[in-house]
C-alpha positions in Angstrom: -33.1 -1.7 4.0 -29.9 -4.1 4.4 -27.5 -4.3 1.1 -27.7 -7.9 -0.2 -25.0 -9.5 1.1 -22.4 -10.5 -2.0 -20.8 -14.5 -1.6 -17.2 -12.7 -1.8 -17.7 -9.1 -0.6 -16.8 -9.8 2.9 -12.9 -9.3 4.2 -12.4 -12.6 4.9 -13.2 -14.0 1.8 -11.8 -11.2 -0.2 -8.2 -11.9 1.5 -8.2 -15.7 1.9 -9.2 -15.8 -2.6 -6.4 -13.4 -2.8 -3.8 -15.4 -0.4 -4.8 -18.0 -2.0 -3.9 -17.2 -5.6 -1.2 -15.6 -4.5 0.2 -18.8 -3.3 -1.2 -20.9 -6.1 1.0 -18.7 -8.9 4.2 -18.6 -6.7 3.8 -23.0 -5.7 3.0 -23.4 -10.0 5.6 -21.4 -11.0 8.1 -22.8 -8.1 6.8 -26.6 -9.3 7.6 -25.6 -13.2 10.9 -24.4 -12.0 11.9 -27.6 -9.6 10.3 -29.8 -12.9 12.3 -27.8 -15.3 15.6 -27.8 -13.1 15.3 -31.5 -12.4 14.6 -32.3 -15.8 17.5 -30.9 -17.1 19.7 -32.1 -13.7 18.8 -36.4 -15.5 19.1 -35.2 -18.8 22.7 -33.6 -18.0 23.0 -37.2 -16.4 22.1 -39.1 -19.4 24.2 -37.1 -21.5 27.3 -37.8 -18.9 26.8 -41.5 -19.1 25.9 -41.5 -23.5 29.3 -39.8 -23.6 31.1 -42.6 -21.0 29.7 -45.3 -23.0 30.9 -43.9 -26.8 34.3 -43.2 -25.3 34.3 -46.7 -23.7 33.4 -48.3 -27.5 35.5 -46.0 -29.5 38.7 -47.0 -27.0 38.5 -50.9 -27.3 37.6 -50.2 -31.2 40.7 -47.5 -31.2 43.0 -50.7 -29.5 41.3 -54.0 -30.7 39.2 -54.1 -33.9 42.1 -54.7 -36.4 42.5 -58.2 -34.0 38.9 -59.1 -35.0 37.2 -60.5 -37.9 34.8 -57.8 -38.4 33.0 -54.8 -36.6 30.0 -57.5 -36.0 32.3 -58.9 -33.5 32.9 -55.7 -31.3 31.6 -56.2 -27.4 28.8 -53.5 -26.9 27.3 -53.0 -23.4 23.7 -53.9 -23.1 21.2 -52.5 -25.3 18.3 -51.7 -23.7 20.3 -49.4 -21.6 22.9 -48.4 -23.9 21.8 -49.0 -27.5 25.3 -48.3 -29.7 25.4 -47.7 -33.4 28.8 -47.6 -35.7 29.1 -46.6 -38.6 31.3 -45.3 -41.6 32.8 -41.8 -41.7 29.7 -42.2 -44.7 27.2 -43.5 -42.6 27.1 -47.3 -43.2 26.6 -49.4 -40.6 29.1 -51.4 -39.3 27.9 -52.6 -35.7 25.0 -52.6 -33.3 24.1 -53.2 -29.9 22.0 -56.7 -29.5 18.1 -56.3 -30.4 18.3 -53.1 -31.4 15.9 -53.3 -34.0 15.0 -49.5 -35.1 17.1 -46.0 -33.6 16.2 -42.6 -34.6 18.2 -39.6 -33.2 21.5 -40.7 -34.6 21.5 -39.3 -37.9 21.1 -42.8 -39.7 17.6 -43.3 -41.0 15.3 -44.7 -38.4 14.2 -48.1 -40.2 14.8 -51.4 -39.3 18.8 -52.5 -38.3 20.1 -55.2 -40.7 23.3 -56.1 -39.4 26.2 -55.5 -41.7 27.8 -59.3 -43.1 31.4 -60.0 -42.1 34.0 -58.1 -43.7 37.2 -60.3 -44.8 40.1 -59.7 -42.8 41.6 -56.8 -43.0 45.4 -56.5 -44.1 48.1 -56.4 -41.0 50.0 -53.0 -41.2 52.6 -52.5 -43.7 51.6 -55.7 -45.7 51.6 -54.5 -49.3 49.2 -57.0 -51.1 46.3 -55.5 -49.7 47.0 -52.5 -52.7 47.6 -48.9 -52.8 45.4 -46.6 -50.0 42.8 -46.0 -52.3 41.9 -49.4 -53.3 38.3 -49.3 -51.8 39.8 -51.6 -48.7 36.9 -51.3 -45.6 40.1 -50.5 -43.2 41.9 -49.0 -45.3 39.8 -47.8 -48.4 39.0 -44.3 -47.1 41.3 -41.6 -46.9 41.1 -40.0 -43.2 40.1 -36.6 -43.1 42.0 -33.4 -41.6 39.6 -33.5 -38.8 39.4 -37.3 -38.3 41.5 -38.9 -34.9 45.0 -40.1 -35.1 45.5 -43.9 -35.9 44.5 -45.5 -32.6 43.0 -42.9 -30.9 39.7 -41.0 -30.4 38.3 -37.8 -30.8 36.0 -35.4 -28.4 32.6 -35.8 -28.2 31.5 -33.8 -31.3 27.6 -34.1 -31.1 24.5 -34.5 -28.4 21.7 -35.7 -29.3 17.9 -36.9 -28.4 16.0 -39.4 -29.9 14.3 -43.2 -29.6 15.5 -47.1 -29.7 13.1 -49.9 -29.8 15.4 -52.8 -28.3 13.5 -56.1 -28.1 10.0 -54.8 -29.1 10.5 -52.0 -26.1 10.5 -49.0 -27.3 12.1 -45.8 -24.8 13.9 -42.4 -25.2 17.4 -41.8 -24.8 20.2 -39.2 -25.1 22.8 -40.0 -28.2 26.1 -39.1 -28.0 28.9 -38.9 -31.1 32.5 -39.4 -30.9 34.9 -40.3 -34.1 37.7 -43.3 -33.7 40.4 -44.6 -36.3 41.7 -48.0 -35.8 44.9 -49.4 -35.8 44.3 -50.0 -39.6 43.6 -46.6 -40.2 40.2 -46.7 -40.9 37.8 -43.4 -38.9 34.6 -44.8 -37.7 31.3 -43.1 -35.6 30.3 -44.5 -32.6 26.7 -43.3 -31.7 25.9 -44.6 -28.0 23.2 -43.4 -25.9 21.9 -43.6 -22.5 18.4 -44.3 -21.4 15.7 -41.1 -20.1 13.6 -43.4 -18.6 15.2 -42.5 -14.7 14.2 -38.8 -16.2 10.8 -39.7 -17.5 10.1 -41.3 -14.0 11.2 -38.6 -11.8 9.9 -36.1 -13.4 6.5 -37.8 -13.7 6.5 -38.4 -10.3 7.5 -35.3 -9.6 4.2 -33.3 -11.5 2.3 -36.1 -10.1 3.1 -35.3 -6.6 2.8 -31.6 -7.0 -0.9 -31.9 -8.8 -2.0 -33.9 -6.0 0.0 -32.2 -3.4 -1.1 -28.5 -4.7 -4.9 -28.4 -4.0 -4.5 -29.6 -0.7 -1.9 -27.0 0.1 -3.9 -24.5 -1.3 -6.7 -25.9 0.9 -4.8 -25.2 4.6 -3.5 -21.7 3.0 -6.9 -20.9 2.4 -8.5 -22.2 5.4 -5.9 -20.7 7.5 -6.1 -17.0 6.4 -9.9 -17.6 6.5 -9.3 -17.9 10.4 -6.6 -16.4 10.9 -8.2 -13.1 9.2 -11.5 -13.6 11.2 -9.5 -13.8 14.1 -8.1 -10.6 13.5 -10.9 -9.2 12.4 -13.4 -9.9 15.5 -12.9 -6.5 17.3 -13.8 -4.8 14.1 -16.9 -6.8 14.0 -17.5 -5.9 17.4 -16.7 -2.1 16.9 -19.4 -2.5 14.1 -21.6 -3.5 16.4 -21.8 -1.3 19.0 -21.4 1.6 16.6 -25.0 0.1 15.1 -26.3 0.3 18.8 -25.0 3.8 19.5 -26.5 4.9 16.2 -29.7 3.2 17.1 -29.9 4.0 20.8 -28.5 7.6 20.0 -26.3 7.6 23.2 -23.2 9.3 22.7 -21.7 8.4 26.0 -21.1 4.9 25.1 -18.2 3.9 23.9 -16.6 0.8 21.3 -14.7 -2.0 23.2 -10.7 -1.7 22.8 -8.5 -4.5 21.8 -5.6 -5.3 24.2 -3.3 -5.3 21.0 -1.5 -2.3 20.3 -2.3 -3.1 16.2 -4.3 -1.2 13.5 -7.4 -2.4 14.6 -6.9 -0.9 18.3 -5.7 2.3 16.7 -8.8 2.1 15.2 -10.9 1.7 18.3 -9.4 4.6 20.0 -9.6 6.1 17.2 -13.5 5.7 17.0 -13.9 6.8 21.0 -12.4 9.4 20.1 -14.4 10.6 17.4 -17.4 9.4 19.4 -16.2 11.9 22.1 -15.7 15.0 20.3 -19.2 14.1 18.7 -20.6 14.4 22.2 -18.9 17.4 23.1 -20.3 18.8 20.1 -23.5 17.8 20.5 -23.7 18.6 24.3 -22.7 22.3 23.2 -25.2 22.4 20.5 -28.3 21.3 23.4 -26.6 23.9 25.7 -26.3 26.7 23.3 -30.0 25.9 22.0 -30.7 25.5 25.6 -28.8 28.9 26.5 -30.5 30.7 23.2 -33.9 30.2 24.0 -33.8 31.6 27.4 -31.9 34.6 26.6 -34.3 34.8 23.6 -36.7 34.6 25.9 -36.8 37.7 28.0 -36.5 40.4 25.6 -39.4 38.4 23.4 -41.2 38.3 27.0 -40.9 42.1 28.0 -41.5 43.2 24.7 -44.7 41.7 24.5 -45.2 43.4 28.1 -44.8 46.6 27.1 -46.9 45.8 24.1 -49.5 44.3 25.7 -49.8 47.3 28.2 -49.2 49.9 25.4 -52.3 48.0 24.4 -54.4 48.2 27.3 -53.1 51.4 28.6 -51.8 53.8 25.9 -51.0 56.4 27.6 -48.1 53.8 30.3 -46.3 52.4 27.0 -43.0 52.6 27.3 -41.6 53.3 23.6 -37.8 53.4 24.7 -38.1 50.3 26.4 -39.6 48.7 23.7 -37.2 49.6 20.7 -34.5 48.9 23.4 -35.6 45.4 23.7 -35.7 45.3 19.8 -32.7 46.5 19.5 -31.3 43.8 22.4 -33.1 41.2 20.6 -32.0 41.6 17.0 -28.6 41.7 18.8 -28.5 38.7 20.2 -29.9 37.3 17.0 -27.4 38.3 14.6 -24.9 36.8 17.4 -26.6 33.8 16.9 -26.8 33.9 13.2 -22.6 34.8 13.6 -21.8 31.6 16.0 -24.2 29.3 13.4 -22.4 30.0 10.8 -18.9 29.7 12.3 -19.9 26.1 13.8 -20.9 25.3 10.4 -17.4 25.8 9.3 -17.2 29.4 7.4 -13.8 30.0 6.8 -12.8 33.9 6.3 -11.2 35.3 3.1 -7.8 36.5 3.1 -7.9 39.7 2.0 -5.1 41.7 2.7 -5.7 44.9 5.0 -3.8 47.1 7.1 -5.2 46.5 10.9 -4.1 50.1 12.2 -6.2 51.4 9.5 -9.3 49.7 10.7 -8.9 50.2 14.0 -8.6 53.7 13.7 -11.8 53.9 11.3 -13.5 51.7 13.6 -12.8 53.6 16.6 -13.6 56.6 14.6 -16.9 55.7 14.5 -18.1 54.6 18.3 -19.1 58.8 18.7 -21.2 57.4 21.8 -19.0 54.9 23.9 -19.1 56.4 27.6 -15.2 56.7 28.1 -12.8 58.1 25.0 -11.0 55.1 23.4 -7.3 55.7 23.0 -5.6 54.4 19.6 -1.6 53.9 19.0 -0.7 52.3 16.1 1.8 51.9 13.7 1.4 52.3 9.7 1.5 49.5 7.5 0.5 46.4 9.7 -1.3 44.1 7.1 -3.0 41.4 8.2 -4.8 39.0 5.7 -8.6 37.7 6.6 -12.2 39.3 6.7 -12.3 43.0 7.5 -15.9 42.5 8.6 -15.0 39.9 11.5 -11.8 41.8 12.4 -13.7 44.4 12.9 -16.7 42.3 15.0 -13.2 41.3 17.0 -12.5 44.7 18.0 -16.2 45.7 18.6 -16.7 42.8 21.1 -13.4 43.8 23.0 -14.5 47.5 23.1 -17.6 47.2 23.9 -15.9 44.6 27.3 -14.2 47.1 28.2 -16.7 50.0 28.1 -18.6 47.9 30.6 -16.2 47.3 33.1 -13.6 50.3 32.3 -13.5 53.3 35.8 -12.1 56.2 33.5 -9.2 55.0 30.5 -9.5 52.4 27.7 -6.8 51.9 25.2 -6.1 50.2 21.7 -2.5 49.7 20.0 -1.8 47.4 17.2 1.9 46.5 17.1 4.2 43.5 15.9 5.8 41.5 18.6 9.3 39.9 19.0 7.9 36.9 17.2 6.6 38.3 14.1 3.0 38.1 15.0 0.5 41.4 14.9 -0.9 41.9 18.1 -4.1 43.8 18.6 -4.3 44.8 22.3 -7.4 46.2 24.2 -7.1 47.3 28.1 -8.7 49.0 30.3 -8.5 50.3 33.9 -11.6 48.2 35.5 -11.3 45.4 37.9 -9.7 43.0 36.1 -10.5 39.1 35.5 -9.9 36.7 38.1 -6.8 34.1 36.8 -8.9 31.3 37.3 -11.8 32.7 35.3 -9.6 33.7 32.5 -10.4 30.6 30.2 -14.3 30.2 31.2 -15.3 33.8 30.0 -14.6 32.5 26.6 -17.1 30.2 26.8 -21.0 31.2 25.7 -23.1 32.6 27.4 -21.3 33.2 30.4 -21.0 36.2 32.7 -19.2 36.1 35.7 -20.6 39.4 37.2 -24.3 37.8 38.3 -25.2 41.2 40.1 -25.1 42.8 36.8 -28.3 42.8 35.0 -28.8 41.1 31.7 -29.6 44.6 29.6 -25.7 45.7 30.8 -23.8 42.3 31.2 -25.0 41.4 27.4 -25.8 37.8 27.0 -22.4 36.6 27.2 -21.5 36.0 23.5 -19.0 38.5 22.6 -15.8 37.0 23.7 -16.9 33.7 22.7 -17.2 34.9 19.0 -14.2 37.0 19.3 -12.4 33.6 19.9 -13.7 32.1 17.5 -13.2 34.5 14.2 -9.3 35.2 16.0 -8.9 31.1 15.9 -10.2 31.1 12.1 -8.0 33.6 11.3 -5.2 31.4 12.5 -4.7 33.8 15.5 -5.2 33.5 19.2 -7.2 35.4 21.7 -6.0 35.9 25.3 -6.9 38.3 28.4 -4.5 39.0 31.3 -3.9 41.9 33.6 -3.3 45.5 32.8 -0.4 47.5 34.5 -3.7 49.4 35.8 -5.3 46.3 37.1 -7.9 46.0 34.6 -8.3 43.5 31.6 -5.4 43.2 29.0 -7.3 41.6 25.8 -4.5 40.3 23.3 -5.7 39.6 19.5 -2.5 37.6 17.8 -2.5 37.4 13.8 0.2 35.9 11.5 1.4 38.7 9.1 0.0 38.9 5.8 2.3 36.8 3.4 4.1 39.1 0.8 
């Protein structure tokens, strides 16, 4: 039964969603950032032209108020753009821009302007009639603060502010900026002049707009390109998928998934796959052979077994008992070395039990009371190897028992360490030998290169093949060459034991 297929679970969609937000947080927190930045950028500007403007009024009130009337008369720069305020040291006001009609952000109360009457004229410097300095004069009532500007001159910008004007029935935002002046008559006055936001309220406005219309359409063509650009990418895997599903169904190993021309992950992959795919029908081409292989060696001890039986049945007195529990015994043989070779396919891994391998080759030897030729032993003392004594020992059997088949007269065992720190286990005897070009394939199973010889004394070809096998489990290696006698030289390698 096929999984229900999920809207999102497929690669595509998984990686365009997440390319896709991905982008979405970096463009919303770039926009905030390039909103934020030019947002303060105008407001900087404003600021720059609020302070121009106050320094402007307080420098033709610092040179040319005492000349005038009354503060009513001072030129102020236009309103809407520039709405001015100035006022007493104590905050009454004493001049505003035209139409200004309400200001907040300045520090004087945000209510209605009512223009300030005309003062009289103010005393010329060093007249005396106009009384002492603290008479309460509008020039020259106030005592000037430690703080406050020389006579005639202006201070520094002192304060920054934000607020609103409404100038004509308009109302807008603007950045306020605060400098003190004195007059020529002595008296300190505030100018509070600002400068309009509106460029900043614009720009900034178009600004978001543009990026909120601008951002799902963005997020659009990085969506819909990773969406193909990823099922481009992804198309050999679909068609490894594919064929994989048809090998599976078809259950032909020998065919193999296409390979990309790209040298990427996804050809890795393929080869990858063949590979695997290769291996699996190696392995599964041994398995048919050795079933293959099993059966018919199975098949002629089962087959004169039941001979003999059969004719032991018929004719008691012609059964041939020895034959018969020979066959047994050649049969439950070659059993148990099928049992072995199952269950080192299937992965058994030996323990690692430390033993000392001169020791069990001399006990094993020990024990072979009725091997046709004397086995010679030479080994040293304390050799340990680490593994399973029971398959080290199945190693040393199968080796003997080669060369008491093809050994003339003299078959030797030593166990020694070589130059390179391995234990080497070495069995030779003085028989013919093993052909160089054979010296690989007699590993293999059930193979025996001597076809004259008959099956009861040739074996059924397993016991090198395990012997390989336990010797490459034990992290070892197995080898044959020849003998300085011409015969075979078998060479069992094993690390040392670890201390």
């Amino acid at each position: 039964m096929s999984a229900v297929r999920r809207p999102f679970g497929s690669v595509r969609a998984k990686t365009s969603l997440g390319a896709t937000a991905v982008v979405a947080v970096a463009l919303v927190a770039a926009g905030i950032a390039v909103l934020l930045s030019l947002r303060a950028n105008l407001t900087d500007q404003a600021d720059r032209q609020a302070d121009s403007t106050a320094r402007d009024v307080a420098l033709d009130i610092a040179s040319q108020v005492p000349a005038r009337t009354s503060y009513a008369d001072l030129e102020l720069p236009a309103t809407e753009e520039h709405p001015v305020q100035v006022v007493t040291e104590e905050g009454r006001l004493l001049a505003v821009g035209e139409d200004l009609e309400r200001i907040s952000g300045t520090g004087v109360p945000a209510v209605r302007v009512v223009r300030s009457p005309p003062s009289q004229p103010s005393a010329e410097p060093g007249d005396d009639s106009g009384g002492d300095d603290d008479s309460g004069d509008d020039h020259g009532g106030h005592g000037r603060g430690s703080d406050d500007p020389a006579i005639g001159e202006i201070g520094e910008i002192k304060d920054r502010s934000s607020g609103s004007a409404t100038v004509d029935g308009r109302t807008g935002d603007y950045r306020f900026a605060t400098i003190a002046v004195t007059d020529t008559a002595g008296q300190t006055v505030v100018v509070h002049a600002g400068a309009s936001l509106a460029a900043r309220q614009s720009a900034v406005g178009t600004a978001a707009v543009a990026m909120l219309l601008g951002l799902p359409v963005l997020l659009l063509v990085v969506g819909g390109v990773t969406w193909l650009v990823t099922r481009r990418a992804l198309r050999p895997v679909e068609g490894i998928r594919r064929e994989m599903a048809a090998i599976t169904a078809s259950e032909d190993l020998s065919r193999r998934v296409p390979e990309p021309a790209a040298h990427d992950e996804v050809a890795r992959l393929a080869r990858t796959t063949n590979e695997t795919l290769t291996a699996l029908e190696a392995a599964v081409d041994r398995q048919r052979r050795f079933v293959a292989d099993a059966s018919h060696e199975l098949r002629s001890p089962i087959a004169s077994l039941r001979t003999q039986l059969e004719v032991g049945d018929a004719y008691p007195e012609l059964l041939d008992v020895p034959g018969a529990v020979a066959d047994t015994v050649r049969l439950q043989q070659l059993a148990a070395d099928l049992l072995l070779l199952a269950r080192l396919d299937a992965g058994e891994r030996p323990g690692r039990t430390r033993l000392d391998l001169g020791a069990l080759v001399r006990e094993e030897v020990s024990q072979r009371t009725s091997d046709r030729i004397p086995v010679t032993v030479e080994t040293g003392q304390g050799i340990e190897v680490a593994g399973s004594r029971g398959q080290l020992a199945r190693v040393l059997g199968n080796l003997l028992d080669n060369a008491q088949r093809h050994a003339r007269g003299s078959v030797e065992v030593s166990v020694h360490r070589a130059d390179d720190g391995q234990v080497v286990l070495a069995v030779t005897d003085d028989g013919s030998g093993v052909p160089e070009a054979e010296r690989e394939r007699i590993f293999e199973r059930f193979v025996r290169l001597d076809s004259a010889r008959s099956r009861d004394d040739g074996g059924a070809g397993l016991g090198l093949a395990i012997a390989r096998d336990i010797a490459e489990r034990h992290n070892g290696t197995l080898t044959v060459a020849s003998s300085s006698s011409g015969g075979a030289h078998f060479a069992l390698s094993l690390p040392v034991a670890s201390a």
